[in-house]
N, C-alpha and C positions, 0 to 999 in steps of 0.2 A: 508526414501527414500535415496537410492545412488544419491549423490553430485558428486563424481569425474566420470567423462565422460559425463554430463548431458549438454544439452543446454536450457541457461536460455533468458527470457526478462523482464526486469527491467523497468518500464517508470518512466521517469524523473532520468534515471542514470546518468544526468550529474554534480550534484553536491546533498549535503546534505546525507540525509540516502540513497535516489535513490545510489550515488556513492559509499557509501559504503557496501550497500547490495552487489553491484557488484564486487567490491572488494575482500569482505568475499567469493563468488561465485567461484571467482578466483583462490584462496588461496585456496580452497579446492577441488580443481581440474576438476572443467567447463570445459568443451571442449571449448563452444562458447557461449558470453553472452553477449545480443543483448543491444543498451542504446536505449531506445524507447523514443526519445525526438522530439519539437517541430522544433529544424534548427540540422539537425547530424551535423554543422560545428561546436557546442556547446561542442561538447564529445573531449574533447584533450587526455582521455585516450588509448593510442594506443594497449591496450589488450581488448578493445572492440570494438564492430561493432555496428557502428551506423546506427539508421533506423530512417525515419520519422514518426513521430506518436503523434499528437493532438489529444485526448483521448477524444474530443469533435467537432471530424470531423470524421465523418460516413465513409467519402471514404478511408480516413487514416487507421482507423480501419480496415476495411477491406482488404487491401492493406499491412496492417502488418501481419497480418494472412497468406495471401498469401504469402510473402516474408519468414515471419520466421515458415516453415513446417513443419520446425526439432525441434522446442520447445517442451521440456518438465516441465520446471518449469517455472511459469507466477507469478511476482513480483509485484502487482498494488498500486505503491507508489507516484504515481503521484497526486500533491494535492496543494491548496491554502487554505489561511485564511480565506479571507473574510471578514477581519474586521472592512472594512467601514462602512458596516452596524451597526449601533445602535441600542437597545432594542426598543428605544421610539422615535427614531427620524431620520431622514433621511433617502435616499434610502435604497432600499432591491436591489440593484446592486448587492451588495458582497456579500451576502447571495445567490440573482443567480446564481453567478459563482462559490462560493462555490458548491451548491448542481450540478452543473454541471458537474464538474470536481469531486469532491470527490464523486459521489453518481453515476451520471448517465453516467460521464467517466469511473470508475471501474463494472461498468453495463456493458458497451459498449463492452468493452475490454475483459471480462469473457464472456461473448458469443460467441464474433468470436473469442476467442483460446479455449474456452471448444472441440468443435471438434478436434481440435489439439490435446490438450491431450488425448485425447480418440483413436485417431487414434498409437498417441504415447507409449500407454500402462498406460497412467492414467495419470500419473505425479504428479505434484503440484499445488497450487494456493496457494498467499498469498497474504494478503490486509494489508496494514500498514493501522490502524485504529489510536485509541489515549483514553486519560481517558476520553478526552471529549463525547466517544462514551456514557457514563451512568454520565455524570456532567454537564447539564444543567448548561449553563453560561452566567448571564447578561449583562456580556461586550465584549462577540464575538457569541452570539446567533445565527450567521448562520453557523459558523465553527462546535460549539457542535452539533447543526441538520441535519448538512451533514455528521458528521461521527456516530451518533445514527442510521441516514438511511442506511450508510455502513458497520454498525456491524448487521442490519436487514439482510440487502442485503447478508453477508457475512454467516450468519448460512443458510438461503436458500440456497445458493450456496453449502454448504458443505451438507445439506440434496437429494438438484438436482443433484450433481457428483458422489454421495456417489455408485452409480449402475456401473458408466465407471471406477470406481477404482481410483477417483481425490482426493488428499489429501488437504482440504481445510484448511489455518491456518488463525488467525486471530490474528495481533500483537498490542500489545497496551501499548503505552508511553505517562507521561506525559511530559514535556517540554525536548528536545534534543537539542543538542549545535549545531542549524544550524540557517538561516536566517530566518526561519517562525516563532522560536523565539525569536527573536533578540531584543522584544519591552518590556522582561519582564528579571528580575535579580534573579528571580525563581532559585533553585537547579535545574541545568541540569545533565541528563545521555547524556554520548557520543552518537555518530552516530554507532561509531562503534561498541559499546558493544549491542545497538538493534543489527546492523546486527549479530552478534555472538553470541548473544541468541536465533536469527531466523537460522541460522543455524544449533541447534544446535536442535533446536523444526523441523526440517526438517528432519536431520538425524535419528530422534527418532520416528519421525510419532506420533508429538504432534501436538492438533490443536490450542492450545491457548498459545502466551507469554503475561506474563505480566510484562514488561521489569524494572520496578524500584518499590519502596517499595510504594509513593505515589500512582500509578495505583493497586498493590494489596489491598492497603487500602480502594479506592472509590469501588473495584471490592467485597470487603467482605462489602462494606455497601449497595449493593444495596438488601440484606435481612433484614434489621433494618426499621424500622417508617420511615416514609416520614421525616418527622421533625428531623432527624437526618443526 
């Protein structure tokens, strides 16, 4: 897909991978590329246009649709941990709002711009996913479950657009040098080198990155024995 002349929206463009998706957007020549965040007083980039948009407010959603009618690549980066929750003990709070936000917000938000794009000549879609989507993990169990249901989510979407001409991508990182993971001293890849592998998977009309050697790893073991 052509990048230079395009307008895009990004949620959660105000800081982390959200900002630098938008960035990389930028640099390769967006017309206009929207930060779809919770307060627009958030977005201090002044090459973006901020819109309101809580990805877990119906009327917002809707209200962003309407506002941005000239979209044609939809970026659904918006996302939390959820880590409060425990395997074996304590609330499922965080696990709620994980799957809220990462599962039934990138729900939200792909339906009321699916028509957009379609109107727009097809466009894009792209969900920052993670390795967590196929790494079942005992010590953030609702984070790994919220992005297993949005790599579901995300091949249904690329099979349901695939008719209005919507290029669905699905990106997947393990640990990136932003604040969701700040709790672990893990090997991180940059923010930015996702965003410019998703770029690059954009311009090529790829549907899948897998941004560091760790995610290609778990991604070739999910044909091996369970017990591996």
């Amino acid at each position: 897909m052509e990048i230079k002349g395009s307008t895009a929206l990004v949620t959660g463009a105000n800081r982390g991978i959200g900002h630098a998706f938008a960035r990389a957007l930028i640099a390769r020549g967006a017309r206009k590329v929207y930060a779809g965040v919770r307060d627009p007083a958030s977005v201090g980039d002044e090459d973006l246009t901020p819109l309101r948009l809580d990805v877990t407010v119906p009327e917002e959603v809707v209200a962003a649709a309407e506002a941005a009618s000239d979209v044609t690549i939809v970026i659904n980066n918006a996302g939390i941990g959820g880590f409060d929750t425990k395997l074996l003990t304590g609330s499922f709070d965080g696990a709620h709002e994980a799957m809220e936000i990462n599962y039934f917000g990138t729900w939200a938000v792909s339906r009321a711009f699916a028509p957009v794009l379609a109107r727009n000549g097809g466009g894009a879609l792209i969900n920052m996913l993670s390795t967590a989507s196929w790494a079942s993990r005992p010590d953030y169990p609702g984070y790994a479950a919220s992005k297993a249901a949005q790599w579901s989510l995300t091949g249904a979407l690329r099979e349901g657009l695939r008719e209005q001409g919507t290029l669905v991508i699905g990106v997947h990182a393990s640990f990136v040098e932003t604040d969701l993971s700040s709790f672990t001293d893990a090997p991180k890849i940059s923010a930015d080198d996702v965003a410019e592998q998703t770029m690059e998977a954009l311009a090529h009309d790829r549907v899948e990155v897998l941004a560091d050697e760790r995610t290609r790893q778990v991604k070739h073991a999910l044909s091996q024995p369970v017990e591996q």
